[in-house]
C-alpha positions as CSV (number, residue, x, y, z in Angstrom):
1,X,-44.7,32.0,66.1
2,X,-41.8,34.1,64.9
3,X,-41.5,34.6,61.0
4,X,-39.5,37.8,58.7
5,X,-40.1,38.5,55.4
6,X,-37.0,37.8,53.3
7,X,-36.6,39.7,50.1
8,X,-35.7,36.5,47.9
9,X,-34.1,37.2,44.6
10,X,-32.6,33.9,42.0
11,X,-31.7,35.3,38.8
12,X,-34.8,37.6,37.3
13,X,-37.2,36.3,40.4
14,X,-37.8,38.2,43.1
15,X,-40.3,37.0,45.9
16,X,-41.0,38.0,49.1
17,X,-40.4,34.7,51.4
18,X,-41.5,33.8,54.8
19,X,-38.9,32.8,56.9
20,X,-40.1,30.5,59.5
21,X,-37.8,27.7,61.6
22,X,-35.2,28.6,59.0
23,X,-36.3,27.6,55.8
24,X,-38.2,29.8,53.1
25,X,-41.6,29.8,52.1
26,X,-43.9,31.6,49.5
27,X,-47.5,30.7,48.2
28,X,-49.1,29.9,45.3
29,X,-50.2,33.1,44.0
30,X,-46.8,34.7,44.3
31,X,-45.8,31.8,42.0
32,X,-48.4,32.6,39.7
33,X,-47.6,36.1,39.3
34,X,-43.7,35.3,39.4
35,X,-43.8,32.4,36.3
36,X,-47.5,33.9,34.9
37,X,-48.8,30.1,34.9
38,X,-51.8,28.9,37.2
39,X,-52.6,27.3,40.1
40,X,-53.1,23.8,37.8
41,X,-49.8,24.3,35.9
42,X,-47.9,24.1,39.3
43,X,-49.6,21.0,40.7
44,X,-49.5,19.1,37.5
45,X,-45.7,19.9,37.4
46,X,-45.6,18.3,41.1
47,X,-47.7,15.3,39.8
48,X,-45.1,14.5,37.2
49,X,-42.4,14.5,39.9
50,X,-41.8,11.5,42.2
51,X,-42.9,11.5,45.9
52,X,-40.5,14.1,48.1
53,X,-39.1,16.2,44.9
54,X,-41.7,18.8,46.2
55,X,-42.0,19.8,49.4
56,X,-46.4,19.3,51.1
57,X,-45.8,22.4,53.1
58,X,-49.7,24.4,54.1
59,X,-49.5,27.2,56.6
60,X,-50.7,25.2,59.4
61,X,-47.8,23.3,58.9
62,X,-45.3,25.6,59.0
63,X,-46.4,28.2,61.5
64,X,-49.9,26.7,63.1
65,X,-48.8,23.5,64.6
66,X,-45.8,25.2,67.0
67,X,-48.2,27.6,68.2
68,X,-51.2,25.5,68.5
69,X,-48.7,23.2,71.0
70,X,-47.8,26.1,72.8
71,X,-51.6,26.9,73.7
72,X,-52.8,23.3,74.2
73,X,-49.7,23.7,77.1
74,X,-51.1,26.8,78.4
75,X,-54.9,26.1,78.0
76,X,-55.1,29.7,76.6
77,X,-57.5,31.0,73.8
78,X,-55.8,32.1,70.7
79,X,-55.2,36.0,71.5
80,X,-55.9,38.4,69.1
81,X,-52.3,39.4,69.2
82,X,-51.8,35.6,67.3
83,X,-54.6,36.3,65.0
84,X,-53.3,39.9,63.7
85,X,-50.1,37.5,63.2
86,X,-51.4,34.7,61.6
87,X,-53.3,38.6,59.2
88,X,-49.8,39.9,59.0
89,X,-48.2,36.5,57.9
90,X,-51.2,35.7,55.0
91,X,-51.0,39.2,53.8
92,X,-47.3,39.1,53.5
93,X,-48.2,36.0,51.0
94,X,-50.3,37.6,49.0
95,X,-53.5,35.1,50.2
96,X,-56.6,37.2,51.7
97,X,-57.1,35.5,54.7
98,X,-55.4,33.2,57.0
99,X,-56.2,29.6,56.2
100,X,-54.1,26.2,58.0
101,X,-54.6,24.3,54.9
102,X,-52.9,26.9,52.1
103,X,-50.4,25.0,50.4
104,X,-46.6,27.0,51.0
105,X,-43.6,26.1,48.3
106,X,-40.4,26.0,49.7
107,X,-37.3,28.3,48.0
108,X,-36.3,23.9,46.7
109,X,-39.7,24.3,45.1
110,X,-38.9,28.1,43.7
111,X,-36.0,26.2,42.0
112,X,-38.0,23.3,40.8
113,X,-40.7,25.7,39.1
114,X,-37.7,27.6,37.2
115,X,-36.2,24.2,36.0
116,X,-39.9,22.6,35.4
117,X,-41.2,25.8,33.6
118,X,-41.7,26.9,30.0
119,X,-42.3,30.7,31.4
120,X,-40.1,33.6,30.1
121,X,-38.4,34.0,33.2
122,X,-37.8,30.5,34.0
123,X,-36.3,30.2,30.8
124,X,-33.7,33.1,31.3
125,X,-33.2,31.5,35.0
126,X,-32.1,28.3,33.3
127,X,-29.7,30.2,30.9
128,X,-28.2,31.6,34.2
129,X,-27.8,28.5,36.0
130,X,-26.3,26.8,32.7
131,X,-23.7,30.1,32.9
132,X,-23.2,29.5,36.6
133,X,-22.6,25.5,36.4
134,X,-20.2,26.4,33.9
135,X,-18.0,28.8,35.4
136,X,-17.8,26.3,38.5
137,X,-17.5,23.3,36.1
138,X,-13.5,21.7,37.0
139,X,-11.8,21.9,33.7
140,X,-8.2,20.2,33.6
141,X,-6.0,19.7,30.9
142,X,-4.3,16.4,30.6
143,X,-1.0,16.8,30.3
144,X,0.5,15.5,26.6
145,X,2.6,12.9,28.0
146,X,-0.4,11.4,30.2
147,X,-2.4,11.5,27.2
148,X,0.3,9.6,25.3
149,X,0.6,7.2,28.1
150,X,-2.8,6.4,28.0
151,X,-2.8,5.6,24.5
152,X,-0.2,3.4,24.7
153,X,-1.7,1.7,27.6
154,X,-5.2,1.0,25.8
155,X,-3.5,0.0,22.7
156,X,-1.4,-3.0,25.0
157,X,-4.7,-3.8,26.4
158,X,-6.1,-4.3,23.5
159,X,-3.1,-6.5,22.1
160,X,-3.6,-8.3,25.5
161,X,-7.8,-9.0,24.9
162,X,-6.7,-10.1,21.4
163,X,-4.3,-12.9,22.4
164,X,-6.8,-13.8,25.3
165,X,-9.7,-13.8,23.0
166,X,-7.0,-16.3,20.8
167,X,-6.7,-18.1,23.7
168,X,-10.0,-18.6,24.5
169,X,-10.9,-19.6,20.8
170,X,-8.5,-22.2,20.8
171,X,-9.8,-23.7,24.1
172,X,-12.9,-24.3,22.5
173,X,-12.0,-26.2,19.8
174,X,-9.5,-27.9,22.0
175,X,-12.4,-28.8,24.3
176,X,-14.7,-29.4,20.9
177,X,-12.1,-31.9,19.6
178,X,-11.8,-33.7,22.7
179,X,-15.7,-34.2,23.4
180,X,-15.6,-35.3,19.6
181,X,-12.7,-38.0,20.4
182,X,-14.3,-39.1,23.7
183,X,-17.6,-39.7,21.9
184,X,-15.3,-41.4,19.4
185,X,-14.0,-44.0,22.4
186,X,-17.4,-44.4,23.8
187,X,-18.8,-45.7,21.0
188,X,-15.7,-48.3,20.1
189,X,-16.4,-49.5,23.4
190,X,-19.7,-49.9,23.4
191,X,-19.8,-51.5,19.7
């Protein structure tokens, strides 16, 4: 089980993360402290959201299940050396104790929390990320004569639907006259 602790910092927020098989991780109560909303707030926020926009992350998950493989391999007991890890990693997370079921939040989740929020901070994280969609936002003028072009274009398109639409009207009668006539002959015929 090898996890650091990564000083994580997005806009005002600044968590300590565990970094385990790559990815990020923090806990609940770190969120609660970070966007000063409860346990409740969070989940209900991941109710509203479709299957997958959250991530089901616990701690057994993340750091439990590679070394419970490793000693269901080696038959061994889980040393005490694991244990003051698995003390290390929970205190790291602000939780008090080491549980397998504790629900981790991924830094995707971090980011869903400051978009989901009504918090003070979440609110100035959103007025960042506004600021920094912007400045990488493609912004290209079209050139006057394109423009023109364009104009020009639409407006013989538009000339063109007329005349079809013209077209298409006089079909109708056409075909309206012509259904009138045939019934016309049917009925000489017939009388």
């Amino acid at each position: 089980m090898d996890f650091d602790i990564v000083r994580y910092t997005l806009c005002d927020i600044e968590l300590a993360m565990v970094e385990a098989g790559g990815s990020l991780y923090c806990s609940t109560p770190q969120l609660e402290k970070v966007f000063k909303c409860n346990r409740s707030q969070l989940l209900h926020i991941c109710s509203k959201w479709r299957a997958g926009e959250f991530s089901s992350h616990t701690l057994g998950s993340v750091v439990v299940s590679n070394q419970h493989r490793r000693d269901e391999k080696s038959g061994s007991v889980m040393s005490d050396h694991v244990r003051s890890l698995h003390s290390e990693l929970a205190h790291s997370l602000g939780l008090k104790r080491f549980q397998a079921k504790t629900r981790l939040w991924s830094e995707d989740d971090v980011l869903g929390f400051a978009f989901s929020l009504r918090s003070d901070i979440a609110r100035r994280c959103r007025a960042e990320f506004k600021e920094i969609l912007k400045q990488h936002a493609r912004r290209d003028t079209v050139p006057r004569d394109i423009h023109n072009k364009l104009i020009v274009d639409n407006s013989k398109m538009a000339e063109q639907i007329n005349m079809l639409w013209e077209a298409v009207t006089s079909l109708q009668e056409t075909n309206k006259q012509m259904a009138s006539n045939a019934g016309r002959s049917l009925r000489l015929v017939k009388g």
